[in-house]
C-alpha positions in Angstrom: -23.8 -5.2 50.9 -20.4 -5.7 52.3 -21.7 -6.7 55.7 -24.4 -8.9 55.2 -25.2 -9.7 51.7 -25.6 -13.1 51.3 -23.9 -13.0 54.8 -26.1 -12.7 56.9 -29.7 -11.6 58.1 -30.2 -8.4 59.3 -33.5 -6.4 60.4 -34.0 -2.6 59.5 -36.0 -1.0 61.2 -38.5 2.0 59.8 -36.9 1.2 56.5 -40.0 2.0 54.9 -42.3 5.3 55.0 -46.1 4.2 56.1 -47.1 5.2 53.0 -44.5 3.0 51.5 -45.3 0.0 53.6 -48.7 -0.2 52.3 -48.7 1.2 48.7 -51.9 -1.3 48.1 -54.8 -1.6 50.1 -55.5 -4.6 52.1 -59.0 -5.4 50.5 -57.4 -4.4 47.0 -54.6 -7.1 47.8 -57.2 -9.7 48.3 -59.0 -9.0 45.6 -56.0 -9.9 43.1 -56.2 -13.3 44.4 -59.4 -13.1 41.7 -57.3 -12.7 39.0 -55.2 -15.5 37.7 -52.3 -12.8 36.4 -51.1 -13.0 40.1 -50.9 -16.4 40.7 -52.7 -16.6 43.7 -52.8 -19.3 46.3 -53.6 -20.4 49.5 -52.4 -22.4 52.0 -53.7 -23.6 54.6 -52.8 -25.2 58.2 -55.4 -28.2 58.5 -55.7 -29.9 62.2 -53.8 -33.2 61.8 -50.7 -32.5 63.2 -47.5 -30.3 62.0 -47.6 -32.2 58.4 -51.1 -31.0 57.4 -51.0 -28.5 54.9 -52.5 -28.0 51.5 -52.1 -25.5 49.0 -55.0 -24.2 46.7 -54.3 -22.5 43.5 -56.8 -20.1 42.3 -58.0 -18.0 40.6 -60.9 -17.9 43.3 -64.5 -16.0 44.1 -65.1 -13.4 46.4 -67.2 -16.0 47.9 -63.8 -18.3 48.4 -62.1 -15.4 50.0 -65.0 -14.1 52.7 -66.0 -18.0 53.6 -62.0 -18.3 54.8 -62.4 -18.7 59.0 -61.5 -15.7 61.5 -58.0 -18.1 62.4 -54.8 -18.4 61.9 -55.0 -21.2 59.6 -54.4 -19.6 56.0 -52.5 -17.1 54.0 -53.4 -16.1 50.9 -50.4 -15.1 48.4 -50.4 -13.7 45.1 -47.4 -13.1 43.1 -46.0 -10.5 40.6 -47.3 -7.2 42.0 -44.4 -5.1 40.2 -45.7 -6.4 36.7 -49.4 -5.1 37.0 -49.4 -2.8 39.7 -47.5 0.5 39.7 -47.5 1.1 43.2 -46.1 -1.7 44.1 -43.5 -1.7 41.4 -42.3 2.2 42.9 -41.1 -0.4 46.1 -38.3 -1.4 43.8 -36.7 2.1 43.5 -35.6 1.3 47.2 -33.4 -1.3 45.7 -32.2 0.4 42.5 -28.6 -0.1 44.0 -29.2 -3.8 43.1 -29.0 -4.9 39.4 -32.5 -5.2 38.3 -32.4 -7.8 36.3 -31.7 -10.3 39.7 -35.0 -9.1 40.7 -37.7 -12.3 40.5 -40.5 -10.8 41.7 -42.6 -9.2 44.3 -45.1 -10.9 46.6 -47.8 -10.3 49.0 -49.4 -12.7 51.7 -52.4 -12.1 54.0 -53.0 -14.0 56.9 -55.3 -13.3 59.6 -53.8 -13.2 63.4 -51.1 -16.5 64.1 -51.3 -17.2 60.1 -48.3 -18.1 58.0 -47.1 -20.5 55.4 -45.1 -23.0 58.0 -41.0 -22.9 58.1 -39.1 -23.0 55.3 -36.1 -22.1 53.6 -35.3 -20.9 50.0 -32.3 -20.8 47.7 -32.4 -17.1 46.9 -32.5 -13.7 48.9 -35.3 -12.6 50.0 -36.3 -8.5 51.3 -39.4 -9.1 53.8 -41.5 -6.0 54.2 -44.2 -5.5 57.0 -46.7 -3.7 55.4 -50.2 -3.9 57.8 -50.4 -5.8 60.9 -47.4 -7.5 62.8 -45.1 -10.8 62.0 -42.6 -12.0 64.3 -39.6 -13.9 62.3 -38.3 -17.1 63.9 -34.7 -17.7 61.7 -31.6 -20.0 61.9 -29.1 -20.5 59.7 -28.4 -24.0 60.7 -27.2 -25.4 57.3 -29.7 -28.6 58.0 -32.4 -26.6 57.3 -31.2 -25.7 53.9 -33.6 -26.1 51.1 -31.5 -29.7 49.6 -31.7 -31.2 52.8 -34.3 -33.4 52.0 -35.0 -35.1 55.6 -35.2 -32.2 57.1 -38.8 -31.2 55.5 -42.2 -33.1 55.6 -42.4 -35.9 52.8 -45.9 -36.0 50.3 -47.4 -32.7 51.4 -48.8 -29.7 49.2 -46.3 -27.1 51.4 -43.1 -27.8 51.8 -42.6 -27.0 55.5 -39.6 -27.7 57.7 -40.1 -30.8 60.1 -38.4 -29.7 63.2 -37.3 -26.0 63.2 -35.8 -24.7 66.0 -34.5 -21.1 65.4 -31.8 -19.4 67.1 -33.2 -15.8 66.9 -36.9 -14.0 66.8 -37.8 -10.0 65.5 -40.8 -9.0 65.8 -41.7 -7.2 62.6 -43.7 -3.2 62.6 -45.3 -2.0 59.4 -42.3 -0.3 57.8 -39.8 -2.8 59.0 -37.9 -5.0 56.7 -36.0 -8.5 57.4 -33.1 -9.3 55.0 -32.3 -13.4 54.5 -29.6 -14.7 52.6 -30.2 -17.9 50.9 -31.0 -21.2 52.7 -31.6 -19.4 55.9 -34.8 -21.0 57.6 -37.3 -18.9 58.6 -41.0 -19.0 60.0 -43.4 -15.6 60.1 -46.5 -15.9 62.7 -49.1 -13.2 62.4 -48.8 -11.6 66.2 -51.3 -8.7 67.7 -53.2 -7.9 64.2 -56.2 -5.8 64.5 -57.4 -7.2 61.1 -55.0 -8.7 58.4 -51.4 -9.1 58.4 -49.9 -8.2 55.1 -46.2 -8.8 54.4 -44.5 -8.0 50.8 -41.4 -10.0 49.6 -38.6 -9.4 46.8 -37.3 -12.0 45.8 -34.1 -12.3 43.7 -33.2 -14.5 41.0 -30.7 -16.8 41.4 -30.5 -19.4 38.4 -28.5 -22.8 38.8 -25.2 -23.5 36.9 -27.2 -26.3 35.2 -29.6 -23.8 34.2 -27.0 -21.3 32.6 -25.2 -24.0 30.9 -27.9 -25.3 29.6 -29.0 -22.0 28.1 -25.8 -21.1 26.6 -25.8 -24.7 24.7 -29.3 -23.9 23.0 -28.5 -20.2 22.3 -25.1 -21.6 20.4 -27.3 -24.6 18.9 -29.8 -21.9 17.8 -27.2 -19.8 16.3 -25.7 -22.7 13.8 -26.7 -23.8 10.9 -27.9 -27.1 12.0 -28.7 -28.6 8.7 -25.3 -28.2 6.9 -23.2 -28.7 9.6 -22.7 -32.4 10.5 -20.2 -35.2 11.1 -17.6 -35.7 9.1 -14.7 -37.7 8.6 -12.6 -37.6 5.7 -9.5 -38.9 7.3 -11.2 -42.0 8.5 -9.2 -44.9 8.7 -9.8 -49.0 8.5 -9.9 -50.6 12.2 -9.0 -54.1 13.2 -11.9 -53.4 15.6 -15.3 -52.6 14.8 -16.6 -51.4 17.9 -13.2 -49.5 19.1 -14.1 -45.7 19.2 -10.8 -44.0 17.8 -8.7 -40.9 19.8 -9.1 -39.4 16.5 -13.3 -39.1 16.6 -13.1 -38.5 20.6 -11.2 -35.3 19.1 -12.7 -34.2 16.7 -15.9 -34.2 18.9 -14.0 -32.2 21.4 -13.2 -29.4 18.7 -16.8 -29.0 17.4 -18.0 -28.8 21.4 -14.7 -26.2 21.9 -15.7 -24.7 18.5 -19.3 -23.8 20.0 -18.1 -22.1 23.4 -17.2 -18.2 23.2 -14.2 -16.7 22.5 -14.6 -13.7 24.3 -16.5 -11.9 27.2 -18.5 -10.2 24.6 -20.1 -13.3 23.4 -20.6 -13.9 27.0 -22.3 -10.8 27.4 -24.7 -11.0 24.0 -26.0 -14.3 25.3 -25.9 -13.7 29.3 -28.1 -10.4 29.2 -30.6 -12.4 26.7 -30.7 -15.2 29.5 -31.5 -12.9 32.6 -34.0 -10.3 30.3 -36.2 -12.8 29.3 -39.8 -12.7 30.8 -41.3 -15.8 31.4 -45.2 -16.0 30.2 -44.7 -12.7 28.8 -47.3 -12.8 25.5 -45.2 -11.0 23.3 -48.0 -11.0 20.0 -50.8 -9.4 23.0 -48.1 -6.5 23.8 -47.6 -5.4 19.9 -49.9 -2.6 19.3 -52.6 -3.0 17.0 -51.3 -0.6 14.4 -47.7 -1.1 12.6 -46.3 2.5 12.7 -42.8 3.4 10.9 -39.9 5.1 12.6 -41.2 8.5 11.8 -44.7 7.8 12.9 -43.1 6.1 16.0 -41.2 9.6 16.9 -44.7 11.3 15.7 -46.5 9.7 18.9 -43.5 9.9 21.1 -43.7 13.9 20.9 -47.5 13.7 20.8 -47.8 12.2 24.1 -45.0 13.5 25.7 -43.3 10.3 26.8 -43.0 6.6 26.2 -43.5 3.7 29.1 -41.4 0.6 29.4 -43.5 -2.6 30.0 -43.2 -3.6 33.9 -43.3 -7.4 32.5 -40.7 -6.9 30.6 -37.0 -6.9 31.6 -34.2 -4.1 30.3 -30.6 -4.3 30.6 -27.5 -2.9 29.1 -23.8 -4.2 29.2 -21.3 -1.5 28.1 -18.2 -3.1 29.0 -16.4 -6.4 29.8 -13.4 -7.9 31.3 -11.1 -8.0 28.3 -12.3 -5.3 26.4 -13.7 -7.0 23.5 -16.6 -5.4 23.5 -17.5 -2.5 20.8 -19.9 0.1 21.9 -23.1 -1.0 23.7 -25.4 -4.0 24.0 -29.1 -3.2 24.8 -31.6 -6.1 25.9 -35.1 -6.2 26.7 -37.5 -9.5 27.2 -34.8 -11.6 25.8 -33.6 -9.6 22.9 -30.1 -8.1 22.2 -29.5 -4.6 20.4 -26.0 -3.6 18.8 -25.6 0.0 19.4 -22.4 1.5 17.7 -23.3 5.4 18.4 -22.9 7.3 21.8 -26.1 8.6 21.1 -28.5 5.4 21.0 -26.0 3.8 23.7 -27.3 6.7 26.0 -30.6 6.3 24.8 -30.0 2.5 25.8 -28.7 3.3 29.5 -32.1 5.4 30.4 -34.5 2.9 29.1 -32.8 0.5 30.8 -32.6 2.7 34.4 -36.1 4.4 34.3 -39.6 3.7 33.6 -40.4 7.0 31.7 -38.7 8.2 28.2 -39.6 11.8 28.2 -39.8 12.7 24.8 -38.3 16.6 25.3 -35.4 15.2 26.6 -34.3 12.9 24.0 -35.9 14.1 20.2 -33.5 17.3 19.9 -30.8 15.8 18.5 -31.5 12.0 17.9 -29.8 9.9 15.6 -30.7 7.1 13.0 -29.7 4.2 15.7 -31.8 6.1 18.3 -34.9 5.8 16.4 -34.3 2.5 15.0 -34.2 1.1 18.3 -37.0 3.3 19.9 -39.4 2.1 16.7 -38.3 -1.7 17.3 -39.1 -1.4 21.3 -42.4 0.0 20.2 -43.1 -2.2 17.7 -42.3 -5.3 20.3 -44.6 -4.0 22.5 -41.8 -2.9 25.0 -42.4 0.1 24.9 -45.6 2.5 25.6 -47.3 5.7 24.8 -47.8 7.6 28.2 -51.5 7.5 29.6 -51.8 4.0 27.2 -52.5 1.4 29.9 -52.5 -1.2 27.6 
């Protein structure tokens, strides 16, 4: 991290096991482009010059898929393998030293030999992993290539491609390899000396603008008022000579009510920043609730029955246990957008492994559980969050 994170690119080599590089089968990978949880896509490189592209969105048939020609003029992407398929999601554990929660998602793109999705650039980090075939990575960080420079990319088209790239270093890519970018680095992948398909996974990492987080503290202090009692007043208003004159006294009281609403303290940072980064975008929270409502005891009942519970892969889990100026008391859990309180060592420990690993083995954590512990265990359950092991739904 300290030498090229956000820095710059680097290529690692055999990063990945062969087993690792490939945890889904090819034919299994296109066959998620059938299924509209993934997103899938294609693009596709027509023959009118460097500016004809188009991008399908699917879901689409088997029929789609086999009709596609033997060339280099498509890749087929589908998004969010680490939500619906574990073997994909077992990739992330070779970035658990990176906070989970700046983790987008994972990707996948086929492409048959000297296919790609044109040069481009992005405004987050990317991990590119060669799992079948090979791809040799064209890059430059010239900053002109950046994804705000407007000019520098193809006007009115489906894909947004780069107009003129012209890198300053290649890789080829193996299966097992892995190319690290930094943000606004350019980069073009070409399919080179595949037998049949080339696939190539991605991680991408979150990276929200300031706009975006100021924006979402505002509405989580707006939602946390009492918006119908609490309006303008002005008791120590005044005649003016001036209708239309706005007084220094309004200007500031407007100021105090906006200074009024910001936090006092990291901690009220923390309550609304872990909500922020936790919450799962089209996750349907009424599907993931089980059918049955359980109480606590039953909850602990089929916790020890099955042996362990499963956190949802579509569902983000975070803890914050301390902050900058200390104001924080005991431990604050989040998952899909929620927050938790915990006070007791106990549930704050409970807290930490949910948050670190899939599994809750229920031997390890039912001998001595407290009152917190199970409260939050039953809620999780009764969100959906959490699973009984061998339950795939």
């Amino acid at each position: 991290m300290k030498k090229y994170w956000q820095k710059r690119p680097v290529v690692i080599r055999g990063a990945l096991q062969p087993g690792e590089a490939m945890p889904i089968d090819s034919g299994e990978l296109a066959g998620l482009a059938c299924e509209s949880d993934f997103q899938p896509r294609i693009l596709k490189k027509g023959s009118n010059g460097p500016s004809d592209w188009s991008n399908e969105l699917g879901p689409f048939t088997e029929e789609e898929l086999l009709s596609l020609p033997t060339d280099g003029s498509w890749c087929v992407v589908v998004n969010d393998l680490e939500k619906h398929i574990p073997a994909a999601a077992k990739l992330l554990d070779n970035f658990d030293r990176f906070p989970r929660w700046r983790v987008a998602d994972m990707q996948a793109s086929l492409c048959a030999e000297g296919g790609g999705v044109g040069a481009h650039s992005d405004q987050f980090d990317v991990f590119l992993m060669q799992g079948e075939g090979r791809k040799r990575w064209s890059i430059s960080d010239d900053p002109k290539y950046a994804p705000e420079k407007e000019e520098s990319f193809f006007e009115n088209i489906d894909v947004r491609v780069l107009k003129d790239f012209q890198p300053k270093a290649c890789s080829l890519l193996e299966p097992g390899d892995v190319l690290y970018l930094p943000p606004k680095v350019a980069h073009h992948g070409i399919a080179e000396g595949c037998d049949a398909v080339c696939v190539t996974y991605s991680i991408g990492f979150l990276a929200p603008t300031h706009d975006d987080l100021i924006l979402s503290y505002a509405q989580s202090a707006v939602d946390t008022r009492n918006a119908v009692t609490e309006r303008w007043s002005d008791p120590w208003l005044e005649p003016q000579a001036e209708a239309g004159q706005i007084s220094q006294t309004a200007v500031t009281r407007a100021g105090d009510i906006i200074r009024d609403a910001m936090p006092k303290t990291e901690a009220d940072i923390a309550r609304w920043f872990g909500c922020h980064v936790t919450g799962s975008v089209g996750f349907d929270g009424e599907q993931a609730m089980p059918e049955e409502k359980l109480n606590p005891d039953e909850v602990q009942e089929v916790w020890a029955e099955e042996g362990a519970l499963i956190r949802r892969a579509d569902v983000k889990f975070a803890f914050i246990d301390e902050v900058a100026d200390g104001s924080l008391e005991g431990c604050l859990f989040f998952a899909g957008g929620e927050v938790w309180e915990l006070k007791s060592p106990g549930s704050a420990e409970l807290a930490r492994h949910i948050a670190n690993n899939e599994e809750i083995p229920a031997e390890e954590w039912q001998g001595d559980i407290d009152g917190e512990s199970v409260a939050l265990v039953h809620d999780l359950f009764s969100n959906g969050f959490l699973y009984p092991d061998g339950d795939c739904d």
